[in-house]
N, C-alpha and C positions, 0 to 999 in steps of 0.2 A: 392254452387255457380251454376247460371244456365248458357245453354248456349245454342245455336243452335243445336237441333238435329233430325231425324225421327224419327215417330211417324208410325205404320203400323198397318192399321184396318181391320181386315179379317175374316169372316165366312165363313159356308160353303156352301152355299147358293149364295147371292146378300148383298153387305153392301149396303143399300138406303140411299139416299137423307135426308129421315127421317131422321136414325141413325146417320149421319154425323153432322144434325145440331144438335139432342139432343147430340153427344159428345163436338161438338165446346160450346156449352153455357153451360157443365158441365164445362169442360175447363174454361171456363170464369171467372166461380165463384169459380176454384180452383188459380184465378190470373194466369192462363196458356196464355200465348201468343201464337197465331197461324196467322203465316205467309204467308201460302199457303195451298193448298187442291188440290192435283191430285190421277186422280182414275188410277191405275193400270191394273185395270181389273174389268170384273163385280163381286168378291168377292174379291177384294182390293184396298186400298185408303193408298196413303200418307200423312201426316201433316208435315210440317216444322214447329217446334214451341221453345220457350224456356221453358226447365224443366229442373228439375234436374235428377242428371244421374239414381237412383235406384228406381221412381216413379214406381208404379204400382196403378193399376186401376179397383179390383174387383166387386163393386159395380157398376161400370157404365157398366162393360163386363156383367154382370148378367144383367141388366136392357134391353140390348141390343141383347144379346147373341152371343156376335163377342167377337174376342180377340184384346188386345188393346196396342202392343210393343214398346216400347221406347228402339233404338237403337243405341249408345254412338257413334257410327263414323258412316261416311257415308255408306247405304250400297251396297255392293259389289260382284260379283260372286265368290264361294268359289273355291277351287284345289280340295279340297277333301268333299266327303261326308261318313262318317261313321255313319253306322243306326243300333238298334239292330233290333230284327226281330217280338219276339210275344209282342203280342199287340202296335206293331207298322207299320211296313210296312204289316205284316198281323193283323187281325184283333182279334185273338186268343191265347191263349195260349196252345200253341200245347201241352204239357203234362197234361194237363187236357182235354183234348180232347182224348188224348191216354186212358186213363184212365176210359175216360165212359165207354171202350168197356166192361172193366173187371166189372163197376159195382162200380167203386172208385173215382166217380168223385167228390164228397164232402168232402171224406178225402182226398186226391190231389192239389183240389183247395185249399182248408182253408191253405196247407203246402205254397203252390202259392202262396198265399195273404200276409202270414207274411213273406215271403220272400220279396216281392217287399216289404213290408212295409221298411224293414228292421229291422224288429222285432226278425228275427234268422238269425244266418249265414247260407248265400246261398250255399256253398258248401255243410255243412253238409244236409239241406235241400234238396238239388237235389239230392243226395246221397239214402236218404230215399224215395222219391217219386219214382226214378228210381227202387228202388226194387220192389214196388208194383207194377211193370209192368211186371214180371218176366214171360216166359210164354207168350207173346203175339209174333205174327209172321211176316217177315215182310209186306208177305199179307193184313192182320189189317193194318198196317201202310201206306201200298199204299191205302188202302179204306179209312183211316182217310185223309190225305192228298185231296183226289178225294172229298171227301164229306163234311168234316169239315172247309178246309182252303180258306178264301177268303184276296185277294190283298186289302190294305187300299186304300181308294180313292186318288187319286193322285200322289202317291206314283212312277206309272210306271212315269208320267209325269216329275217330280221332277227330277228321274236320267235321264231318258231321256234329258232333258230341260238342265242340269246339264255337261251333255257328248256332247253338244252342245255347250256350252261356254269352254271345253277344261276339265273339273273334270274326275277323277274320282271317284270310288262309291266303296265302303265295306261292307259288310254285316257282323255283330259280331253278333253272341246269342250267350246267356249263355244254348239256349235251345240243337235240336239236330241236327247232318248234316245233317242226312237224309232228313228233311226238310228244312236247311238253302240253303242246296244244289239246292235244285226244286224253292223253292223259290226265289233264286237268279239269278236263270237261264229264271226265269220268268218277272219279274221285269227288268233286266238289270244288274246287278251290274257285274262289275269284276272281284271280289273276295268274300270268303264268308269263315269266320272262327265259329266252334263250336264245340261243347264236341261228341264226338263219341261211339254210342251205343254201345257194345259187346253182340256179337252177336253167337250163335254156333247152328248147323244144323236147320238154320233158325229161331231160336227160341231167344227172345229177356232173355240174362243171368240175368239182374237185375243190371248191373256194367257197369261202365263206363272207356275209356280208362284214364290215368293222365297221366296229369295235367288237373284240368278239368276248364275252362273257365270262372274266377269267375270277381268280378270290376277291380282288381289287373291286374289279365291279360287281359281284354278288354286294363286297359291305357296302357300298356307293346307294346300290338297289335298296338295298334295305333300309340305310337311314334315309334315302327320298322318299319311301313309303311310310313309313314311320313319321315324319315333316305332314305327309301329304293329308295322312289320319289322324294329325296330330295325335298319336302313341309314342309314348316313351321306349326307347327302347331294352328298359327294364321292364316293359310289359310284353318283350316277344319272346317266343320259344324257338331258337332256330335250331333246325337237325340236317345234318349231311351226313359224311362216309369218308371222305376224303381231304385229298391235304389243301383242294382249290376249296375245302369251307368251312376254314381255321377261321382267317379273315371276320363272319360274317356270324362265325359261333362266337368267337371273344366278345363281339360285340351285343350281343345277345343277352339279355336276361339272363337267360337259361339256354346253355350251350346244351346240345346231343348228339354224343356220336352214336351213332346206329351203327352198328358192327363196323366199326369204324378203323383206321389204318390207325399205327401209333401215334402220328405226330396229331391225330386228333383227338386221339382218347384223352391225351395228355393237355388239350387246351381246352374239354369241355366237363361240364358241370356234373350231364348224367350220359352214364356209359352203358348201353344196350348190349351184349352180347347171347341174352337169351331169350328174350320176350319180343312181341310184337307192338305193334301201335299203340296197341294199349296201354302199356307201361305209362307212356307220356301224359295219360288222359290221371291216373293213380298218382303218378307226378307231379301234378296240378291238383291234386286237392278233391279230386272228383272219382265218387265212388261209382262202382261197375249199376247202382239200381239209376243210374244219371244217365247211363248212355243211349247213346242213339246207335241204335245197333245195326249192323251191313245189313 
């Protein structure tokens, strides 16, 4: 059954004039009704159109290379934002970046990969990965952090923009504090939860404190914050990448996969493949002359 809803078109870049009519007359020929056309900002556009609720649109976002959301109620600024950290509000996977220094960055990543795949369980995976770190200091780590880490584009924007309408913001990795910690402090967020290296006469052991931070507990984290702010959590936006934040998207308002692995594109609400932080902020209802800009 169709019905009234938004439609949110955003790169990262400029959506054009182009791109809006070649989506209206894709639309057309998919029997898509579209009602109205306002731009948001110069890399977002709304449509008011009738569809059905669980459309998706990859052929025309590839044609185009915008992302193309279809959002089931009207949308609205969230209370909360919960984000994980690598490969999303930064642009890296900090333990593969640890790992160059020693010379392991290909056995590291590969463990990486099938992890977000969800191809192996994450725990036991970060378990192994973090041994092959055994031996680095936290020296190394302040130099990887200085050298290796970069802030996702929009990302400060986002909570910013966000703590502006009254949110606030969380930071969950399943990676480590050391960097959830800097990272969060840098960005903005309020709080910032992650698994904790152990560590003895500066030297990184190879072990991690437990319990260590896996999907299970990202959604644990979430609904205790959620309790704590008393926020519904039909009032949060959470966004990851991967398979350990299915768990914590379902549970979510408004799930986001950020360029995200399949088994999460497939459990979350709005799917990111071309735009930056902003997107989210246009996906909540809030035009680009609202933002709090980097």
């Amino acid at each position: 059954m169709e019905k009234l809803i938004s439609c949110i078109i955003t790169n990262s870049t400029k959506v054009t004039g182009e791109q809006i009519q070649y989506v209206l007359a894709e639309f057309e020929k998919l029997n898509i009704t579209v009602q109205r056309v306002q731009r948001l900002g110069i890399d977002g556009v709304r449509l008011n159109l009738w569809a059905r609720k669980k459309m998706i649109f990859p052929q025309i976002e590839e044609s185009i290379k915008a992302d193309i959301n279809l959002l089931t109620n009207d949308p609205k600024p969230r209370k909360l934002l919960f984000s994980d950290m690598d490969s999303t509000i930064i642009t890296v996977e900090c333990i593969d970046e640890i790992a160059d220094f020693l010379g392991l960055r290909h056995q590291v990543q590969e463990l990486t990969a099938k992890s977000m795949r969800g191809e192996i369980d994450f725990s036991e995976s970060l378990k192994e990965r973090v041994k092959l770190l055994k031996g680095l200091t936290i020296t190394d780590l302040d130099e990887c952090f200085k050298s290796r880490i970069e802030i996702s584009k929009g990302a400060k924007t986002l909570v910013s923009t966000m703590r502006k309408f009254g949110a606030k913001s969380v930071l969950i990795s399943g990676g480590f504090s050391f960097f959830s910690d800097k990272v969060s402090s840098l960005v903005g967020f309020d709080r910032s939860f992650a698994n904790e290296l152990i560590v003895e006469d500066n030297l990184i052991t190879g072990y991690l404190k437990e319990p260590l931070l896996d999907r299970k507990l990202k959604r644990s984290i979430l609904l205790a914050v959620c309790r704590e702010m008393d926020i519904d959590a039909r009032d949060v936006i959470a966004v990851g990448d991967g398979a350990n934040d299915v768990d914590m998207i379902l549970e979510a308002g408004l799930g986001v996969s950020y360029y995200g692995q399949p088994v999460l594109k497939a459990a979350s609400d709005i799917r990111i493949s071309y735009s930056n932080f902003r997107a989210l902020l246009y996906c909540q209802g809030i035009g680009e002359n609202e933002f709090v800009l980097e």
